[in-house]
N, C-alpha and C positions, 0 to 999 in steps of 0.2 A: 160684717163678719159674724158668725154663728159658732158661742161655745159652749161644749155643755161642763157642768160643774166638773168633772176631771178633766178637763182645759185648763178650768182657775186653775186651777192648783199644779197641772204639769207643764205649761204651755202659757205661763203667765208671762214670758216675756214677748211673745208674738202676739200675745192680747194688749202687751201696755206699745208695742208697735204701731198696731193698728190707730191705738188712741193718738199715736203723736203724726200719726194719716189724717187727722180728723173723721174719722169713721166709728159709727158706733156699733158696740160690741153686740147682738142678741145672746142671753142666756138662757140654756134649754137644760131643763129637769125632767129624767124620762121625756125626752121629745117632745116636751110643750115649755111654752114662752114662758119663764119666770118673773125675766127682766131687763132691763135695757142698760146698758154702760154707755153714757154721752162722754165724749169730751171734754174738762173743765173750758174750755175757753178757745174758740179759732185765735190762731194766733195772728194779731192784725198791728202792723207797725206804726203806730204814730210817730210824725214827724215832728219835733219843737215847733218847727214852726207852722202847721197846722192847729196846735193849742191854742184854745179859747183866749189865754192871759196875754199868750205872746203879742207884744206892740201895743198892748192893752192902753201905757201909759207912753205913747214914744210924743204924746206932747209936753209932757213934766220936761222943767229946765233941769229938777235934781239929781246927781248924781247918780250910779247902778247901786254902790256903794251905800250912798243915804235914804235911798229906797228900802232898801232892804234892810238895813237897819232901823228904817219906821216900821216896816209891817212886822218885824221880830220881836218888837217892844213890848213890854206888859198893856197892855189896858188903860190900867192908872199909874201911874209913876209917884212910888212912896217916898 
């Protein structure tokens, strides 16, 4: 998509549209390229259980419960 600065400013809901198309924006000042609006981020849907950690530990005999209660722990224990 191609806006020029009185775009931003009247037409900024059809430019933040576009963005959530993942398309990015060109901006034009007097008819030449100022600059580029990207997307923050494709939106990509990780799975839990596609996660690195997931089953990480499914051979521990311990607990969910005491699991997690060890990795929450300080450090050192005063």
């Amino acid at each position: 998509m191609k806006a020029s600065i009185v775009d931003l400013r009247y037409k900024t809901n059809d430019i933040l549209k576009a963005l959530d198309r993942n398309e990015s924006v060109t901006v034009l000042y007097h008819g030449k390229v100022k600059g580029i609006i990207k997307p923050a981020r494709e939106k990509s849907e990780l799975k839990v259980k596609d996660h690195p950690f997931f089953g990480m530990r499914s051979e521990s005999e311990t607990a969910v419960l005491e699991e997690l209660e060890n990795l929450r722990k300080p450090r050192h224990d005063l």
